[in-house]
mmCIF file of the N, C-alpha and C atoms, coordinates in Angstrom:
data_MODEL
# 
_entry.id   MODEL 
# 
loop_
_atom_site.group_PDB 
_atom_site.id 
_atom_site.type_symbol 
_atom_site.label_atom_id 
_atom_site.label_alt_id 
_atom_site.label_comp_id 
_atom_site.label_asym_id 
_atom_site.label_entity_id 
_atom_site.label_seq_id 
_atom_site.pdbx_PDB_ins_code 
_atom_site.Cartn_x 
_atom_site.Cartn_y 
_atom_site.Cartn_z 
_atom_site.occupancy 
_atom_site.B_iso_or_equiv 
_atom_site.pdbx_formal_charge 
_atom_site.auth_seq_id 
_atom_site.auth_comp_id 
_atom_site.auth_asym_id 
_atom_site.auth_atom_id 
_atom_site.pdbx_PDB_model_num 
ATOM 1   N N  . UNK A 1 1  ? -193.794 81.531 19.266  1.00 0.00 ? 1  UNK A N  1 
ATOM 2   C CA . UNK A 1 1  ? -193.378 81.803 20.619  1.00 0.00 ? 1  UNK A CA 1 
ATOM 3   C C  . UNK A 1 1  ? -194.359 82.744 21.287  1.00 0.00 ? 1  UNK A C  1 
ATOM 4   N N  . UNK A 1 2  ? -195.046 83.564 20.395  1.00 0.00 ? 2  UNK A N  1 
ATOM 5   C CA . UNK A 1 2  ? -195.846 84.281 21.009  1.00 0.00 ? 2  UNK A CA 1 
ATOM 6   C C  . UNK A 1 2  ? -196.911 83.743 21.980  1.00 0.00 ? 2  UNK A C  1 
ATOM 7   N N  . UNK A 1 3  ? -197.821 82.781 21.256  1.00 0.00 ? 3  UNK A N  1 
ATOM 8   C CA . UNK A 1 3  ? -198.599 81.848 21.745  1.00 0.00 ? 3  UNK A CA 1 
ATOM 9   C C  . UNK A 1 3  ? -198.330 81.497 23.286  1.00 0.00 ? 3  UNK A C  1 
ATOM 10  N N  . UNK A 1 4  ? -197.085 80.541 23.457  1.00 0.00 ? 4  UNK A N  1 
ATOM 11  C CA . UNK A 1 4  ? -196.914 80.030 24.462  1.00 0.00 ? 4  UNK A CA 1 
ATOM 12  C C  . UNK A 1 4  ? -196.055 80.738 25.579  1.00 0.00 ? 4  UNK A C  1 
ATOM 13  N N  . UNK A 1 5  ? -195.761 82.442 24.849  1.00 0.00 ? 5  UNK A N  1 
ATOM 14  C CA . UNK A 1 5  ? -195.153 83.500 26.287  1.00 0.00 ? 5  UNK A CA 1 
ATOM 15  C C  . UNK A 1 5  ? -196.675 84.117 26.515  1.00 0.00 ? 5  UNK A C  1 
ATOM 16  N N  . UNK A 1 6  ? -197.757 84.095 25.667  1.00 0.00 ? 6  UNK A N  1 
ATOM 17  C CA . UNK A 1 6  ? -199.045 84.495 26.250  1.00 0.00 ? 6  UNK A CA 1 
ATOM 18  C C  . UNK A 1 6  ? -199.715 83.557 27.303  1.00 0.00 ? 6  UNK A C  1 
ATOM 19  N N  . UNK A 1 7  ? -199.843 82.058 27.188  1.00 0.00 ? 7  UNK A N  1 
ATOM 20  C CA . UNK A 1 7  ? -200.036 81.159 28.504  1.00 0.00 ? 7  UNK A CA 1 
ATOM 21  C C  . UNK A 1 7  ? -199.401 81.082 29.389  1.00 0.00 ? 7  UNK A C  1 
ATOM 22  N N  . UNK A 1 8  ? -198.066 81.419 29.051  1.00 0.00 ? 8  UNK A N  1 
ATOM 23  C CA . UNK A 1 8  ? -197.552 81.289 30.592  1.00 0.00 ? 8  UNK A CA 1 
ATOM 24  C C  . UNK A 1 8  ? -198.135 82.740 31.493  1.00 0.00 ? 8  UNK A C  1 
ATOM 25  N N  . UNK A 1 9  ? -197.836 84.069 30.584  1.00 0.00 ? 9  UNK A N  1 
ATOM 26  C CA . UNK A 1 9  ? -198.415 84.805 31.274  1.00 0.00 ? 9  UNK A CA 1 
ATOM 27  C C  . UNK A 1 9  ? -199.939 84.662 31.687  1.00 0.00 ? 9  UNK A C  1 
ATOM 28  N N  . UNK A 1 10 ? -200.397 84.346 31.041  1.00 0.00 ? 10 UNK A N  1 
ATOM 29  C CA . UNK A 1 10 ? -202.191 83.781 31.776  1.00 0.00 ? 10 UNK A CA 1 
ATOM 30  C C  . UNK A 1 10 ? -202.197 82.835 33.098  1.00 0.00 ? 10 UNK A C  1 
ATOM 31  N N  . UNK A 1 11 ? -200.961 81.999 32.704  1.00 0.00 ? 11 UNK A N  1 
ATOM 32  C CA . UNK A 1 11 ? -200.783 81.007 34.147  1.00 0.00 ? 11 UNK A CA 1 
ATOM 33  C C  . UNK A 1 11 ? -200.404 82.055 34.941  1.00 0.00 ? 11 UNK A C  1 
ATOM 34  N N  . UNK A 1 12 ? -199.401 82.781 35.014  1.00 0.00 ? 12 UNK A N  1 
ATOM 35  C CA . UNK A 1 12 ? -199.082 83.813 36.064  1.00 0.00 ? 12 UNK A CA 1 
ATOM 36  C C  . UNK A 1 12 ? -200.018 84.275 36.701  1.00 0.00 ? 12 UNK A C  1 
ATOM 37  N N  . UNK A 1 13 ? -201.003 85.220 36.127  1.00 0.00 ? 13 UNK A N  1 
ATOM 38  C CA . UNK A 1 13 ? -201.921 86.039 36.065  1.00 0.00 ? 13 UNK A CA 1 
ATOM 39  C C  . UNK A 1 13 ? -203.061 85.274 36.973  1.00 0.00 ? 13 UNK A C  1 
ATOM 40  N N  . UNK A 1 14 ? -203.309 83.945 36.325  1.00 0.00 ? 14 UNK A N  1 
ATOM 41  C CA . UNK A 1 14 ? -204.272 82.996 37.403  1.00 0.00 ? 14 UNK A CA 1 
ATOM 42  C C  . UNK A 1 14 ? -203.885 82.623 38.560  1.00 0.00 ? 14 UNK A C  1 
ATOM 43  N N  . UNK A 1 15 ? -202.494 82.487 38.733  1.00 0.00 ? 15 UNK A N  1 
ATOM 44  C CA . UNK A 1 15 ? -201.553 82.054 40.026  1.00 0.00 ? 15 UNK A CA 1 
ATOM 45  C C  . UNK A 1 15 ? -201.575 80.688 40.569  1.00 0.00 ? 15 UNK A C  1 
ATOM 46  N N  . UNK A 1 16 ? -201.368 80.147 38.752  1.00 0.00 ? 16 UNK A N  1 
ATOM 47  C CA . UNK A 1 16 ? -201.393 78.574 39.121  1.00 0.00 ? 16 UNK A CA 1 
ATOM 48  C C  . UNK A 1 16 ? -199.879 78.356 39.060  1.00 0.00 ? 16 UNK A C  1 
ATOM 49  N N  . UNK A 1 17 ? -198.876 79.407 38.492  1.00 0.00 ? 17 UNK A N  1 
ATOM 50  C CA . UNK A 1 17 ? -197.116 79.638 38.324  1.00 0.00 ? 17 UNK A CA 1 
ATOM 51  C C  . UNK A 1 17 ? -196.761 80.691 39.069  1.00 0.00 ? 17 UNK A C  1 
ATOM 52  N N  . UNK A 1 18 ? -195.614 80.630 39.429  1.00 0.00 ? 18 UNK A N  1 
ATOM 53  C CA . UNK A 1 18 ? -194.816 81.631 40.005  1.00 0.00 ? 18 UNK A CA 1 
ATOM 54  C C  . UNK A 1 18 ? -194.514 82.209 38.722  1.00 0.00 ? 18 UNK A C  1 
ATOM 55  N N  . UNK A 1 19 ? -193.246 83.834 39.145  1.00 0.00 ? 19 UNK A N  1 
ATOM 56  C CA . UNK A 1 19 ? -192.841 83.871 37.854  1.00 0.00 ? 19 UNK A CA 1 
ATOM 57  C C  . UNK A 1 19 ? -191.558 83.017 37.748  1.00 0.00 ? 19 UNK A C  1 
ATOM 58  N N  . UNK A 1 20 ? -190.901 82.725 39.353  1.00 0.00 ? 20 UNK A N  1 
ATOM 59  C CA . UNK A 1 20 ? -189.823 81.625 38.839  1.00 0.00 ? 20 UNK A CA 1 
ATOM 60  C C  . UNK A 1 20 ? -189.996 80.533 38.010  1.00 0.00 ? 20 UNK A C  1 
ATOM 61  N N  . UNK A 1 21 ? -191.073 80.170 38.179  1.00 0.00 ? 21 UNK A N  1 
ATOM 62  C CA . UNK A 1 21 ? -191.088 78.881 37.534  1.00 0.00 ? 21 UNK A CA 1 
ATOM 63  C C  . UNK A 1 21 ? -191.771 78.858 35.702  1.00 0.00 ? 21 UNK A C  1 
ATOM 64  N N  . UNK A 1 22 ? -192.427 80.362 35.556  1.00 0.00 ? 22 UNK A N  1 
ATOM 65  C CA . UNK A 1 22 ? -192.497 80.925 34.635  1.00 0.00 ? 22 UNK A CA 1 
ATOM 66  C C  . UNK A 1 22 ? -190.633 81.217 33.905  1.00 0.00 ? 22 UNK A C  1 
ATOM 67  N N  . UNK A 1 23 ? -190.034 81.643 34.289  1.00 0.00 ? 23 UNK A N  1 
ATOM 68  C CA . UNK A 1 23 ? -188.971 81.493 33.220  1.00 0.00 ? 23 UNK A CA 1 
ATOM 69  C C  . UNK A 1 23 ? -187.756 80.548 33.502  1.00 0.00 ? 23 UNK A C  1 
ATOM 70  N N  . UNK A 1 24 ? -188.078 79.189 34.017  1.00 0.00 ? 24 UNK A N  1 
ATOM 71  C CA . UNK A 1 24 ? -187.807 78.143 33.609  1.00 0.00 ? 24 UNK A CA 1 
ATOM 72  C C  . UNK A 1 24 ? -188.676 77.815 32.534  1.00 0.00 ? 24 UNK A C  1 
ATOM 73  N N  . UNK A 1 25 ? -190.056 77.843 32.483  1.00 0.00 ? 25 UNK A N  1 
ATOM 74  C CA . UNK A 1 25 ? -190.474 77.085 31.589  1.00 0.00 ? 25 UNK A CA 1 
ATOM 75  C C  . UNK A 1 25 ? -189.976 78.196 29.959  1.00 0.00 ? 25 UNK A C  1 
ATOM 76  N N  . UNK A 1 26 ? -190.046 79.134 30.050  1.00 0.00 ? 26 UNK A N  1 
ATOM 77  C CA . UNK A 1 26 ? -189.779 79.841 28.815  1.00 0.00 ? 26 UNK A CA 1 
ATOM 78  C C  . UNK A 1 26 ? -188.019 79.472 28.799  1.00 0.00 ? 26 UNK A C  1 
ATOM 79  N N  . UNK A 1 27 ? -186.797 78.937 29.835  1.00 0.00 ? 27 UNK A N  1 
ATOM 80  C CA . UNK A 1 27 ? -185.988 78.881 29.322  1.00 0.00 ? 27 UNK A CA 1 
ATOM 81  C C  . UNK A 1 27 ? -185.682 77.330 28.812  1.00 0.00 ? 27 UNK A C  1 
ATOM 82  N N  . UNK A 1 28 ? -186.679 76.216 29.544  1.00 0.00 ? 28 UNK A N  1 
ATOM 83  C CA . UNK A 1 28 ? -186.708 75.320 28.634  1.00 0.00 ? 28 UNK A CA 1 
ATOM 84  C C  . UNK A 1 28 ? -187.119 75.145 27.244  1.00 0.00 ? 28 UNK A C  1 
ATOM 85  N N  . UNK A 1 29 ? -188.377 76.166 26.947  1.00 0.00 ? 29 UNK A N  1 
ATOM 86  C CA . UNK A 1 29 ? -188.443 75.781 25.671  1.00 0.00 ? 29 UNK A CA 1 
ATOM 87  C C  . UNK A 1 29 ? -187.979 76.550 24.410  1.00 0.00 ? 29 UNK A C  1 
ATOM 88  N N  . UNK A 1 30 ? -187.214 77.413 25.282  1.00 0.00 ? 30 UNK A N  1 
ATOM 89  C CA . UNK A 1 30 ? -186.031 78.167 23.898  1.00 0.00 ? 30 UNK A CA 1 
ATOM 90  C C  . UNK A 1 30 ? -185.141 76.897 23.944  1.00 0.00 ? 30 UNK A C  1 
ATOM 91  N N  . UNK A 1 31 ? -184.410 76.242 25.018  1.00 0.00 ? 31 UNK A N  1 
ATOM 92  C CA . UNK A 1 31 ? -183.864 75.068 24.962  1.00 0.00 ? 31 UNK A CA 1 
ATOM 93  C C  . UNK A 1 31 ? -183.777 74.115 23.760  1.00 0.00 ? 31 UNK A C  1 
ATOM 94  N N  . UNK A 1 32 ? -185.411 73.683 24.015  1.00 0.00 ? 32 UNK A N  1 
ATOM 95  C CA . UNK A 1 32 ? -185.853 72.886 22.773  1.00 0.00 ? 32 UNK A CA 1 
ATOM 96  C C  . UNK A 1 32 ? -185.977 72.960 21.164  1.00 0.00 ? 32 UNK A C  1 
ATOM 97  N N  . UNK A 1 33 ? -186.217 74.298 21.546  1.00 0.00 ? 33 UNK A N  1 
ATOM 98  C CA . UNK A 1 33 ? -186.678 74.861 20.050  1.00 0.00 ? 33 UNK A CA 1 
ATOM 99  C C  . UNK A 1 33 ? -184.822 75.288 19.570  1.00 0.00 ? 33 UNK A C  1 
ATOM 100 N N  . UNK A 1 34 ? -183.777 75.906 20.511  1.00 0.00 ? 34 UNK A N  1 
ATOM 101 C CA . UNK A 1 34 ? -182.908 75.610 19.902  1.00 0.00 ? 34 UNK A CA 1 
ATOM 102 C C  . UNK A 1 34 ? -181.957 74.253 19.502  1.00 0.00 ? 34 UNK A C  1 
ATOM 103 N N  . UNK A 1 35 ? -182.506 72.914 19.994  1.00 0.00 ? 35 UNK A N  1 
ATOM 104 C CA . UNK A 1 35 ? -181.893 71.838 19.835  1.00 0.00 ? 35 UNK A CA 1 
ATOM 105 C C  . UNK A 1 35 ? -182.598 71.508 18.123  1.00 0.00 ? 35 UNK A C  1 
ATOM 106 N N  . UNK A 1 36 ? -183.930 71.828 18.086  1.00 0.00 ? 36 UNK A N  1 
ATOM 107 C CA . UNK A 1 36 ? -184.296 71.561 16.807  1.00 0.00 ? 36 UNK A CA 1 
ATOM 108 C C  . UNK A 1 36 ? -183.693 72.033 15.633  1.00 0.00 ? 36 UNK A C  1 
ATOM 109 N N  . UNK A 1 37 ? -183.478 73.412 15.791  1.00 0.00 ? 37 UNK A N  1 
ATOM 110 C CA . UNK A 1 37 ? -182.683 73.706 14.296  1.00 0.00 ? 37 UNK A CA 1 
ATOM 111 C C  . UNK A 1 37 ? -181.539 73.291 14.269  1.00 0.00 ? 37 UNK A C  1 
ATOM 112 N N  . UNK A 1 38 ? -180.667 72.750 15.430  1.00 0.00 ? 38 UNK A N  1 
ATOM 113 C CA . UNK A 1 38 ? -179.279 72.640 15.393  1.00 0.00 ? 38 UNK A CA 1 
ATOM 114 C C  . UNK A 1 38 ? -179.810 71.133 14.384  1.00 0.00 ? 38 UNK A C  1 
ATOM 115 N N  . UNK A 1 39 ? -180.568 70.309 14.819  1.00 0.00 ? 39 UNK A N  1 
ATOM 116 C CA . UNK A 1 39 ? -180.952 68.864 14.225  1.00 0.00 ? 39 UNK A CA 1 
ATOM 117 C C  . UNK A 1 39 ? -181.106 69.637 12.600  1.00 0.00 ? 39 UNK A C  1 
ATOM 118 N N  . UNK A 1 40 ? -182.105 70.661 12.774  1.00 0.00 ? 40 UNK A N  1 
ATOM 119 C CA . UNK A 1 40 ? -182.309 70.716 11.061  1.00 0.00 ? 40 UNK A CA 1 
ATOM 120 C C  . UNK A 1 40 ? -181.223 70.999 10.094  1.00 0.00 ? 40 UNK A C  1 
ATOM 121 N N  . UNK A 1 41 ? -180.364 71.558 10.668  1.00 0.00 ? 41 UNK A N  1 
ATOM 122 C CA . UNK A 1 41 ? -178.971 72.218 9.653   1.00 0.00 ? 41 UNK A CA 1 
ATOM 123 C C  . UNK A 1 41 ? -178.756 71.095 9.945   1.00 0.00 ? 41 UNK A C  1 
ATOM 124 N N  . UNK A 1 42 ? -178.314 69.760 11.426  1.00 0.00 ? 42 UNK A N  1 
ATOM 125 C CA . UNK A 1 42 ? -177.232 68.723 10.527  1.00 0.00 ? 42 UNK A CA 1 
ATOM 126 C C  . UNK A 1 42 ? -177.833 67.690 9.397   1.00 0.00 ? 42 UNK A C  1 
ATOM 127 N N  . UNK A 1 43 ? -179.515 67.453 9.770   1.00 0.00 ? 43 UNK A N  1 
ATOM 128 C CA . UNK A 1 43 ? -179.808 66.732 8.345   1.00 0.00 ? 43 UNK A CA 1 
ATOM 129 C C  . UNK A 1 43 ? -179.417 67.694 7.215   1.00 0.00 ? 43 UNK A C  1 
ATOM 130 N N  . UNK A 1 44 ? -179.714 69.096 7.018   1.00 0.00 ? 44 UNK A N  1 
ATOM 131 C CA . UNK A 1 44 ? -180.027 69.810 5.768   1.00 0.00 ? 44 UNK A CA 1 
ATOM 132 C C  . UNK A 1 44 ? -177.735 69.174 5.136   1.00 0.00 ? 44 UNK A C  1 
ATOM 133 N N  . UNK A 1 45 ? -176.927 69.731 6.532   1.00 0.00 ? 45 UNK A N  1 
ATOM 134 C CA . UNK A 1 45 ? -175.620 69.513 5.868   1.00 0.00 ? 45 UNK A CA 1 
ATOM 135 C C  . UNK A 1 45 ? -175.377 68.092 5.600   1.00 0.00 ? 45 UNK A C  1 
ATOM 136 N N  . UNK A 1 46 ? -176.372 66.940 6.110   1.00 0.00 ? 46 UNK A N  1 
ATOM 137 C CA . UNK A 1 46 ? -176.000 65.370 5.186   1.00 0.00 ? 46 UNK A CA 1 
ATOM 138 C C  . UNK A 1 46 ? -176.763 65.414 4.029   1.00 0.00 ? 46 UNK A C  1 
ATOM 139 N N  . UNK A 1 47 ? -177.339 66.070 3.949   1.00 0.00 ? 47 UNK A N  1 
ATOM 140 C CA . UNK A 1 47 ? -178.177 65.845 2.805   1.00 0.00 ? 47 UNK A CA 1 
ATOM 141 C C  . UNK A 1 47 ? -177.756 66.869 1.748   1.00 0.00 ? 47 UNK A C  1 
ATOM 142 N N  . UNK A 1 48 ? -177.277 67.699 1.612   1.00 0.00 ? 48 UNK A N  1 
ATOM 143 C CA . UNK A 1 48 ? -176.179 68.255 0.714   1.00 0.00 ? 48 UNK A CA 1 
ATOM 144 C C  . UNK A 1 48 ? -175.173 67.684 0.415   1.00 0.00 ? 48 UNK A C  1 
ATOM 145 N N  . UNK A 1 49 ? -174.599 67.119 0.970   1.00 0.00 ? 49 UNK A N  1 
ATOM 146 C CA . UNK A 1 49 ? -173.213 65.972 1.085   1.00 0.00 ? 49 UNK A CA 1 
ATOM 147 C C  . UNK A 1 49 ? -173.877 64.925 -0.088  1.00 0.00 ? 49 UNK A C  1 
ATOM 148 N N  . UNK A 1 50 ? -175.346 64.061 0.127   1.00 0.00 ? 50 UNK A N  1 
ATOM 149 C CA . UNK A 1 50 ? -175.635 62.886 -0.932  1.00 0.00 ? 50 UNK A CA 1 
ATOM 150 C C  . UNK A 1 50 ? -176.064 64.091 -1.752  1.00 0.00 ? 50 UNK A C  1 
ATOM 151 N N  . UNK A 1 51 ? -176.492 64.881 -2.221  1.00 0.00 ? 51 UNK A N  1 
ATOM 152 C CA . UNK A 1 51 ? -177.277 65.750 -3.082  1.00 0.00 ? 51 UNK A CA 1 
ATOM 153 C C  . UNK A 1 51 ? -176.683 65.220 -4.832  1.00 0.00 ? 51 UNK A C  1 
ATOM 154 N N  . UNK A 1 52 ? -176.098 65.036 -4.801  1.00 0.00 ? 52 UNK A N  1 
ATOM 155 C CA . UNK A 1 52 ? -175.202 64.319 -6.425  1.00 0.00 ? 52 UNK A CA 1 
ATOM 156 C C  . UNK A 1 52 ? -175.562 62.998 -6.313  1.00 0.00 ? 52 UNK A C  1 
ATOM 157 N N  . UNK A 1 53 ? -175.534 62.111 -5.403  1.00 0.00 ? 53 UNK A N  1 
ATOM 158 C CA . UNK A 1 53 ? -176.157 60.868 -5.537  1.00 0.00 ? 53 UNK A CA 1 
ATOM 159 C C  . UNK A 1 53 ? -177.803 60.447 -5.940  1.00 0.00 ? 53 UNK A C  1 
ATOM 160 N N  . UNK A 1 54 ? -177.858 61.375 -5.058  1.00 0.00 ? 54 UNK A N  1 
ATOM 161 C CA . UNK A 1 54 ? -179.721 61.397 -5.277  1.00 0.00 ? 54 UNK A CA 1 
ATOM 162 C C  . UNK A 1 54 ? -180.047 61.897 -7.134  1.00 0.00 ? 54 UNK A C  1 
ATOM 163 N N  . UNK A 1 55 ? -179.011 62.793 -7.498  1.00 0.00 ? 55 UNK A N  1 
ATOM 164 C CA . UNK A 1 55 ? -179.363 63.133 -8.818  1.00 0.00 ? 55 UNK A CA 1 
ATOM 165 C C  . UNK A 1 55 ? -179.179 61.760 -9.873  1.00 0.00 ? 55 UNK A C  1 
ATOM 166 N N  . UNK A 1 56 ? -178.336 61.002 -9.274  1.00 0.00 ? 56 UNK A N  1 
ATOM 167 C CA . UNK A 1 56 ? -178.049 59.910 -10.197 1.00 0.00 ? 56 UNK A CA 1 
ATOM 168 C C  . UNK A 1 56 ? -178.899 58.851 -9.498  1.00 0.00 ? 56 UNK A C  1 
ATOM 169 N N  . UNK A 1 57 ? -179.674 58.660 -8.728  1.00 0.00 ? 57 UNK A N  1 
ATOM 170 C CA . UNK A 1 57 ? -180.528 57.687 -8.664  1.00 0.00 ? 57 UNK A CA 1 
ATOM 171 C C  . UNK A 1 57 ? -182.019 57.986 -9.097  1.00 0.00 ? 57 UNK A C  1 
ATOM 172 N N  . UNK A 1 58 ? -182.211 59.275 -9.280  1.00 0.00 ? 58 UNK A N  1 
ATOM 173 C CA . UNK A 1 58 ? -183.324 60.198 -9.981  1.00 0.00 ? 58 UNK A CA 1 
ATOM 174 C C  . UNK A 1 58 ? -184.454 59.239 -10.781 1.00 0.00 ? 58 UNK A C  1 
ATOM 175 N N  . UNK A 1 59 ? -183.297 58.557 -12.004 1.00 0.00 ? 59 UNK A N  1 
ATOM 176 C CA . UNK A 1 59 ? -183.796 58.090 -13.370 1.00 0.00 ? 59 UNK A CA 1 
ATOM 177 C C  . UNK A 1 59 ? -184.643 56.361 -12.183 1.00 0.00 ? 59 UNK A C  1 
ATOM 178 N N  . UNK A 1 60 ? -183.870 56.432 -11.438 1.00 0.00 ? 60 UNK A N  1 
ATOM 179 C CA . UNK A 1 60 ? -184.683 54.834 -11.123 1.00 0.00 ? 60 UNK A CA 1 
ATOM 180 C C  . UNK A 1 60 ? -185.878 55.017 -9.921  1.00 0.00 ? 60 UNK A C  1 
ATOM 181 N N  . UNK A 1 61 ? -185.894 55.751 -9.151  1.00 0.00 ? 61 UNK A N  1 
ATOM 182 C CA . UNK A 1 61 ? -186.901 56.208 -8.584  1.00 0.00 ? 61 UNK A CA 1 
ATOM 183 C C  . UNK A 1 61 ? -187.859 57.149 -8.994  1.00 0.00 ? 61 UNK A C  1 
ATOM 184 N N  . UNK A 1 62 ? -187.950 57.611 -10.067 1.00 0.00 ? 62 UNK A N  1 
ATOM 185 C CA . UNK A 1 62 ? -189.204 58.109 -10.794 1.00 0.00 ? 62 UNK A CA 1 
ATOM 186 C C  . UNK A 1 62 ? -190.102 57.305 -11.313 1.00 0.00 ? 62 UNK A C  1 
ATOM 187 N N  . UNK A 1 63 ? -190.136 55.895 -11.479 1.00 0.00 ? 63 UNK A N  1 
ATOM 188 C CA . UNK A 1 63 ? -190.766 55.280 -12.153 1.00 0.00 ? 63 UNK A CA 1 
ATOM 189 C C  . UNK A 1 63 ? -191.184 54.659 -11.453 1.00 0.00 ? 63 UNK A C  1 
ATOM 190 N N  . UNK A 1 64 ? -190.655 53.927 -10.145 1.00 0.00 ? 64 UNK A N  1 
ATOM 191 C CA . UNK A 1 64 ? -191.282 53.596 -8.775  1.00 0.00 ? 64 UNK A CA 1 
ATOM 192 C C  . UNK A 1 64 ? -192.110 54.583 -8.258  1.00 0.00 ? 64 UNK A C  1 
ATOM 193 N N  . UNK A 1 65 ? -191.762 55.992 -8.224  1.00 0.00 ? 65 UNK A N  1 
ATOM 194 C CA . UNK A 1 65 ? -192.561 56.762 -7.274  1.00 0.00 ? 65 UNK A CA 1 
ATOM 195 C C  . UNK A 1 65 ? -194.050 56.627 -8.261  1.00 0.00 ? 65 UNK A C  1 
ATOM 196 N N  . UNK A 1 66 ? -194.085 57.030 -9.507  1.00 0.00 ? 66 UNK A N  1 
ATOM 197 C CA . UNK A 1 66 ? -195.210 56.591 -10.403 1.00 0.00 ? 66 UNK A CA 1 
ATOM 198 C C  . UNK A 1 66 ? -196.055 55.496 -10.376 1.00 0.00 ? 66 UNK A C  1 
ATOM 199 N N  . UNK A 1 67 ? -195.726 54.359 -10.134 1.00 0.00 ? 67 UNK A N  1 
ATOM 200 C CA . UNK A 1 67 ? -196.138 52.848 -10.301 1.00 0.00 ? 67 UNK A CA 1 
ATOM 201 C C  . UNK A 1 67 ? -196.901 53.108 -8.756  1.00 0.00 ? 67 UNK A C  1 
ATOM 202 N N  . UNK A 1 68 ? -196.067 53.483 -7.551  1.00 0.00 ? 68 UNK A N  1 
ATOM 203 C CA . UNK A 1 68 ? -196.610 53.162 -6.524  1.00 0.00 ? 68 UNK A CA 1 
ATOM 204 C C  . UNK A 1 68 ? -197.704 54.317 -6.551  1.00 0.00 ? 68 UNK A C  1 
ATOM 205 N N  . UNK A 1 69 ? -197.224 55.708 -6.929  1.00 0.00 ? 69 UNK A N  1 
ATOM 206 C CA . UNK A 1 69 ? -198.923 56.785 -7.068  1.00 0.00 ? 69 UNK A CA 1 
ATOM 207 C C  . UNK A 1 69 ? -200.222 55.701 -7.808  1.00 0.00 ? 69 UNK A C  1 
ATOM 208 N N  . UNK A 1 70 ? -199.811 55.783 -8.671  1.00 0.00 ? 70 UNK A N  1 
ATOM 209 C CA . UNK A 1 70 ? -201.232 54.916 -9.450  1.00 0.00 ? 70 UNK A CA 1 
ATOM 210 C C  . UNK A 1 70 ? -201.591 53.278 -8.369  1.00 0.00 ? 70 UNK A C  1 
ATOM 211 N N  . UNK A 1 71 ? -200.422 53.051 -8.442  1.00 0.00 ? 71 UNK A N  1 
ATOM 212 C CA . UNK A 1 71 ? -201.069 51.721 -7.362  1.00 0.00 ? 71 UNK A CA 1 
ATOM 213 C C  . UNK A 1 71 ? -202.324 52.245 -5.945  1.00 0.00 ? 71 UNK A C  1 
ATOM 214 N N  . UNK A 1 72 ? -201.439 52.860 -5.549  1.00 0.00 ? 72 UNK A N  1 
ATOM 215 C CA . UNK A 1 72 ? -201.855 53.788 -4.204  1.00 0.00 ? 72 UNK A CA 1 
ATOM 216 C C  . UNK A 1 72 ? -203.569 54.289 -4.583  1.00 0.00 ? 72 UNK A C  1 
ATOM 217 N N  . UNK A 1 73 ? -203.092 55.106 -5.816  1.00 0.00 ? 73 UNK A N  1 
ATOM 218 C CA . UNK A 1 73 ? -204.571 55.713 -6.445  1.00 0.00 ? 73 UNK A CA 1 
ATOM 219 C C  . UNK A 1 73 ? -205.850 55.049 -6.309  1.00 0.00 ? 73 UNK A C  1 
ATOM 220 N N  . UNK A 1 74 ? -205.206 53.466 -7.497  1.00 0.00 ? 74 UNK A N  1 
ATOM 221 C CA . UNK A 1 74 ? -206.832 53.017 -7.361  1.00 0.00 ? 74 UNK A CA 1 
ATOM 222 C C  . UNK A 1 74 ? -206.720 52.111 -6.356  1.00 0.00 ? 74 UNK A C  1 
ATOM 223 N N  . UNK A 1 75 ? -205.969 51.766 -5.157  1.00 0.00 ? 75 UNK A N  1 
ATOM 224 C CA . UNK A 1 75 ? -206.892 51.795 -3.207  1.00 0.00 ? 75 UNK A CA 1 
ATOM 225 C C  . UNK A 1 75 ? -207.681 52.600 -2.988  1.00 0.00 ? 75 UNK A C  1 
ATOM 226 N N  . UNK A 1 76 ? -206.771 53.372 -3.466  1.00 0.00 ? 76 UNK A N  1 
ATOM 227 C CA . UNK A 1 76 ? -208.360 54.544 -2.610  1.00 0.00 ? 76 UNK A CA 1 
ATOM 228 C C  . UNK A 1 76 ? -207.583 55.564 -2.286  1.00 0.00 ? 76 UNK A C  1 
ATOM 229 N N  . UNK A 1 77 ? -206.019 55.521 -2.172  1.00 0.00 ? 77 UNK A N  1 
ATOM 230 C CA . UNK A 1 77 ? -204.994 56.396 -1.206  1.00 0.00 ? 77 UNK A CA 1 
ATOM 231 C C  . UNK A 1 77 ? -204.533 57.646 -1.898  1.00 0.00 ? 77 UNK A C  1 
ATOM 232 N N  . UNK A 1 78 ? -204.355 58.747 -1.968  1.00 0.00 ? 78 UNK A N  1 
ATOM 233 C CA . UNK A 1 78 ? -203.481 59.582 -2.591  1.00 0.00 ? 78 UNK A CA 1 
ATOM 234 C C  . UNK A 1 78 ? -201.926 59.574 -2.111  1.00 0.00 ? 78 UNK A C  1 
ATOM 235 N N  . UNK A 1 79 ? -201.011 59.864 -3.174  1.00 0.00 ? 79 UNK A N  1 
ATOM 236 C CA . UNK A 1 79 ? -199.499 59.470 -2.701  1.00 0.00 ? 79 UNK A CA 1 
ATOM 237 C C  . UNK A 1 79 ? -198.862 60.875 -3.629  1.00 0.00 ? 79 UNK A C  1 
# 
């Protein structure tokens, strides 16, 4: 946040922004940035919810994730 309350103040400062329109833009992007974590806690709380499933599908996707690294490997790709 620091970053982008230092450009706006530089926009100020150049007088290409008001400051009204300077804290709209700082109250949109607390806006944003608070819609994101609300998104990250509800994946993090579905994904606690399967967290026991994923342990029991463990044994069959380890051997895929393997097959496809080495496949991947000699392309050329790292995985």
């Amino acid at each position: 946040m620091h970053r982008e309350r230092q450009a706006i103040l530089s926009l100020i400062a150049l007088g290409r922004i008001t400051p009204r329109e300077a804290e709209r833009l700082l109250a949109a992007w607390n806006a944003g940035r608070e819609e994101f974590w609300i998104c990250v806690v509800c994946v993090a709380a579905c994904f606690a919810q399967f967290l026991p499933e994923l342990g029991r599908i463990a044994p069959f996707w380890l051997p895929m994730h393997h097959a496809l690294a080495a496949l991947t490997c000699w392309m050329g790709g790292v995985l």
